[in-house]
BAFI-3210 file (N, C-alpha, C; in Angstrom, 3 decimals, decimal comma, padded with zeros to 6 digits):
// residues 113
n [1|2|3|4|5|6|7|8|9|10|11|12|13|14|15|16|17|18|19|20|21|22|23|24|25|26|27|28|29|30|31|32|33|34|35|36|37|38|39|40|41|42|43|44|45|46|47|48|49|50|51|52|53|54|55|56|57|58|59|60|61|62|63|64|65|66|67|68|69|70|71|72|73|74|75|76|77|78|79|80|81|82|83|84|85|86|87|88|89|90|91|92|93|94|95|96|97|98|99|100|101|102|103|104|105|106|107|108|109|110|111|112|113]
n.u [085,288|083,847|084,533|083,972|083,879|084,785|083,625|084,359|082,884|083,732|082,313|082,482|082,040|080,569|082,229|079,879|078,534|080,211|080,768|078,451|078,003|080,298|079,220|076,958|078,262|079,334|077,253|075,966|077,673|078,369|081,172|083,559|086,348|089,145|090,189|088,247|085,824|087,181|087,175|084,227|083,163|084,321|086,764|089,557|093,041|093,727|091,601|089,669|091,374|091,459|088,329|087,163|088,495|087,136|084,687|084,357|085,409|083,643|081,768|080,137|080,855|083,254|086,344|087,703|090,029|090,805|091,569|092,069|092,693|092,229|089,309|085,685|082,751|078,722|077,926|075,445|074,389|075,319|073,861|071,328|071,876|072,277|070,061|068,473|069,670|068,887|066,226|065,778|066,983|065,059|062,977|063,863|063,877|061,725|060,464|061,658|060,468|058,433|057,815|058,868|057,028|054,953|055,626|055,896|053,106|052,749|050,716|051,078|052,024|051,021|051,319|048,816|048,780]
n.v [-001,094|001,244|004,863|007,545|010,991|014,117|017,336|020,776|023,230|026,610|029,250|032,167|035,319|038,184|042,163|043,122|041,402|039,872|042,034|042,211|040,149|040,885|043,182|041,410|040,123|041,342|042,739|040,817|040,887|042,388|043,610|043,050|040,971|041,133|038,851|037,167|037,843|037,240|034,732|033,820|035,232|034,134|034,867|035,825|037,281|039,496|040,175|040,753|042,595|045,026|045,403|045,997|048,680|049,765|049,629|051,255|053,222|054,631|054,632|052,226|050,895|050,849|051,075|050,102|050,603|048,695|047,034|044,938|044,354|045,489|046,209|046,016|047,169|047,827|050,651|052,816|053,680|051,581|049,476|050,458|049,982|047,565|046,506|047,626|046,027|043,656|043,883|044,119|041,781|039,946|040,503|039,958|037,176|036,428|037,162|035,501|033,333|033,153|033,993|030,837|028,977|029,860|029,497|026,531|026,364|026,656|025,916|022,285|022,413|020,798|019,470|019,110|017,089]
n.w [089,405|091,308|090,582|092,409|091,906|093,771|093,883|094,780|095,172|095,288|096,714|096,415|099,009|098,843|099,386|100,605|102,021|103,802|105,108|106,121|108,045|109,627|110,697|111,521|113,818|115,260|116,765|117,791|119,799|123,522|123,670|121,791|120,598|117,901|116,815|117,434|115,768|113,542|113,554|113,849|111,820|109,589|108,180|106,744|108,138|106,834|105,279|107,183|109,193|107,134|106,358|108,948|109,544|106,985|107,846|110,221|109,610|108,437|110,345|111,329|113,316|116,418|117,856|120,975|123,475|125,865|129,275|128,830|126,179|123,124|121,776|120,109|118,798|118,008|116,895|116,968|114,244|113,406|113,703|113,061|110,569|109,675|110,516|108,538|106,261|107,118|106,564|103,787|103,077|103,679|102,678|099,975|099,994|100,613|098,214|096,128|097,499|096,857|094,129|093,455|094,194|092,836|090,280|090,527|090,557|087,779|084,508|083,088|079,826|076,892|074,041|071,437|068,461]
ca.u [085,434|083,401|085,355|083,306|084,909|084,114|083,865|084,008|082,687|083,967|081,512|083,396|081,298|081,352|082,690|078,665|078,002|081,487|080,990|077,264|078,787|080,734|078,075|075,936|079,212|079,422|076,100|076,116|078,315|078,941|082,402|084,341|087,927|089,345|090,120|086,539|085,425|087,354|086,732|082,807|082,579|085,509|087,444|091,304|093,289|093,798|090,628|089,131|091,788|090,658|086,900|087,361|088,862|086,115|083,061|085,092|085,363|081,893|081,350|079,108|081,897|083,787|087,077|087,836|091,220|090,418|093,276|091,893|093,038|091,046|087,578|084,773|081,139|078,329|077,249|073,855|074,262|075,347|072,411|070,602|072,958|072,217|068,577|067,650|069,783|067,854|064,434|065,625|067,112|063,746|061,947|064,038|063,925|060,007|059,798|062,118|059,935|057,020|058,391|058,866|055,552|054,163|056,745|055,232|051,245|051,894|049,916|051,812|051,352|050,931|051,406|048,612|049,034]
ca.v [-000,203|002,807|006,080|009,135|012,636|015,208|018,773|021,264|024,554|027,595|030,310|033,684|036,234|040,154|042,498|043,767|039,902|040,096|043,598|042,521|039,027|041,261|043,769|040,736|038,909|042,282|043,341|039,946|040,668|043,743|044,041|041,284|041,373|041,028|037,078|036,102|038,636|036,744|033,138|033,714|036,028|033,162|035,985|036,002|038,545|040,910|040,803|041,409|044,107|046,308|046,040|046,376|049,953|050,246|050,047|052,351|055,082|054,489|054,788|051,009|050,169|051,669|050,342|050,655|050,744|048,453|046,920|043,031|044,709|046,089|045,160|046,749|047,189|048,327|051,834|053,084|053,574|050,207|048,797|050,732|049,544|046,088|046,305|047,694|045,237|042,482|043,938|043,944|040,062|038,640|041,241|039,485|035,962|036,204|037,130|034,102|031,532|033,316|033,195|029,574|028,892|030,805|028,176|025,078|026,577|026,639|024,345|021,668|022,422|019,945|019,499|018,002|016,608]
ca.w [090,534|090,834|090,911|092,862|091,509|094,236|093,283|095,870|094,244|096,459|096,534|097,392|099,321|098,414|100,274|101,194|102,369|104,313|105,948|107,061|108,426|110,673|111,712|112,953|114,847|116,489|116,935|119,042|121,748|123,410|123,248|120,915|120,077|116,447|116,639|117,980|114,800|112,363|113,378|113,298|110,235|108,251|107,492|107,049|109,020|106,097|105,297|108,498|108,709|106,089|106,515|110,203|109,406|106,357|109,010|111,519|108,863|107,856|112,046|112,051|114,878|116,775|118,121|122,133|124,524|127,242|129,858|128,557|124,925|121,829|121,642|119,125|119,329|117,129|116,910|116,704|112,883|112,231|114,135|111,967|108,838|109,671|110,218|107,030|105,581|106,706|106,039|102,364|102,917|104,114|101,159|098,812|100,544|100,148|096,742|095,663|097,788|096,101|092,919|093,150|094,689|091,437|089,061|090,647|090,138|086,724|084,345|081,745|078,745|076,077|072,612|070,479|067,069]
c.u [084,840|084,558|084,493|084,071|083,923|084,947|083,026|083,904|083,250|083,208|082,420|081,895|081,597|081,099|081,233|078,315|079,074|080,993|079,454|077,475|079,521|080,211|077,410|077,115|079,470|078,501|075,468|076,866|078,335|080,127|083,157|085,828|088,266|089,405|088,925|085,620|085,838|087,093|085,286|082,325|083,276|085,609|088,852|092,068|092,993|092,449|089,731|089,818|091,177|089,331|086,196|087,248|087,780|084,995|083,733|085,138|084,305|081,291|080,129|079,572|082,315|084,863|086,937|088,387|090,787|091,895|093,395|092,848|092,204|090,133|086,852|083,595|080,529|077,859|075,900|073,131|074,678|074,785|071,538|070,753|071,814|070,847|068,029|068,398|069,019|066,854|064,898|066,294|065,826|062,416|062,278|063,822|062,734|059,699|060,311|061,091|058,795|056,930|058,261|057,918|054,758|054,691|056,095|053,836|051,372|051,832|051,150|051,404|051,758|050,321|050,020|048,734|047,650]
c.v [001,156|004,121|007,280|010,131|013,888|016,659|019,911|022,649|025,785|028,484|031,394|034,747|037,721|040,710|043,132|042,974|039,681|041,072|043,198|041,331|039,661|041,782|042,787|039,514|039,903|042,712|041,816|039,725|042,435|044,105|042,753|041,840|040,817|039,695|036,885|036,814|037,850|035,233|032,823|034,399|035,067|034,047|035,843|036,947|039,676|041,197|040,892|043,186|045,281|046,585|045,991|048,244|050,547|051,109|051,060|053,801|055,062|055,199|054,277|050,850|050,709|050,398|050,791|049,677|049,606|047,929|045,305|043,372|045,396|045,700|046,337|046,098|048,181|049,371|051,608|053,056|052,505|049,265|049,220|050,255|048,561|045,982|046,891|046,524|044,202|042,399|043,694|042,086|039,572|039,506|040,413|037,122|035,550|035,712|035,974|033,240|032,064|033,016|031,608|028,942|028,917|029,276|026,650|025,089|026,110|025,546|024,014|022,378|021,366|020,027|018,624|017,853|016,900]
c.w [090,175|091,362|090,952|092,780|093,026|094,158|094,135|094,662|095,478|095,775|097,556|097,675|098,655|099,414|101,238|102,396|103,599|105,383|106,685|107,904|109,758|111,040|112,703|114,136|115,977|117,509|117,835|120,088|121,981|123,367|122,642|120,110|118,600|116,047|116,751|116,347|113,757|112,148|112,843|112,389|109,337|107,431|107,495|107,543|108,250|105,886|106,236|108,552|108,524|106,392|108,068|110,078|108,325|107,233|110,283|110,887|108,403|109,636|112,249|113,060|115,041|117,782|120,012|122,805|125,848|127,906|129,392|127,037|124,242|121,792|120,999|119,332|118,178|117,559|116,938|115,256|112,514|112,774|113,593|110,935|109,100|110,125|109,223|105,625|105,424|106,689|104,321|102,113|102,893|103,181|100,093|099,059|099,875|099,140|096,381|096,289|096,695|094,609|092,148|093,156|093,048|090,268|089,420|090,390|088,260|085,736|082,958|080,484|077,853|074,451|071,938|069,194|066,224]
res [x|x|x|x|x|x|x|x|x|x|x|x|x|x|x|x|x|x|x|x|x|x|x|x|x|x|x|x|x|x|x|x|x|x|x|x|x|x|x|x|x|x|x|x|x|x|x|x|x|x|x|x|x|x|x|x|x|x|x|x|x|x|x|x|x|x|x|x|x|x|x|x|x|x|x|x|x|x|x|x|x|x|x|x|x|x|x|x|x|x|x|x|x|x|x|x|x|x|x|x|x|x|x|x|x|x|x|x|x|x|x|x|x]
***
């Protein structure tokens, strides 16, 4: 009998990877309430929470009173944030394919005797 071991690796995000996760869940609606924020960033309350109130004292988001409830939306500066972030994602994206690109050009080398 074969016995398959599966091994789930959890990769934890940081809090940069996290905080830009919520810029672009915001920066897709115009007004989005804290649940709809934490389901599509897979954030847990607390930490939604906190880096809710991070990017608010930073002033990427901004919170706002309505009569439906609370709902938040991205500033002007964290539409800025979040587009220089992902000019430096798809800078660094590049270089890795290029990189690799480069790693498959190059030639065997071989030993002779």
């Amino acid at each position: 009998m074969l016995l398959f071991q599966l091994t789930l690796k959890i990769i934890r995000r940081s809090k940069l990877e996290r905080l830009i996760d919520i810029l672009r869940v915001v920066a897709g609606s115009n007004l989005i309430k804290q649940t709809h924020i934490m389901y599509r960033a897979n954030l847990t309350w607390d930490e939604l929470k906190k880096d809710l109130q991070w990017l608010m004292d930073l002033k990427l988001i901004e919170r706002t009173l309505m009569s439906e409830g609370i709902f938040y939306r991205i500033t002007s500066i964290g539409s800025d944030a979040l587009s220089h972030f992902e000019k430096i994602e798809l800078i660094l994206k590049l270089n890795q394919e290029e990189k690799l690109y480069d790693e498959k050009r190059l030639p065997y080398v071989t030993r002779s005797l």
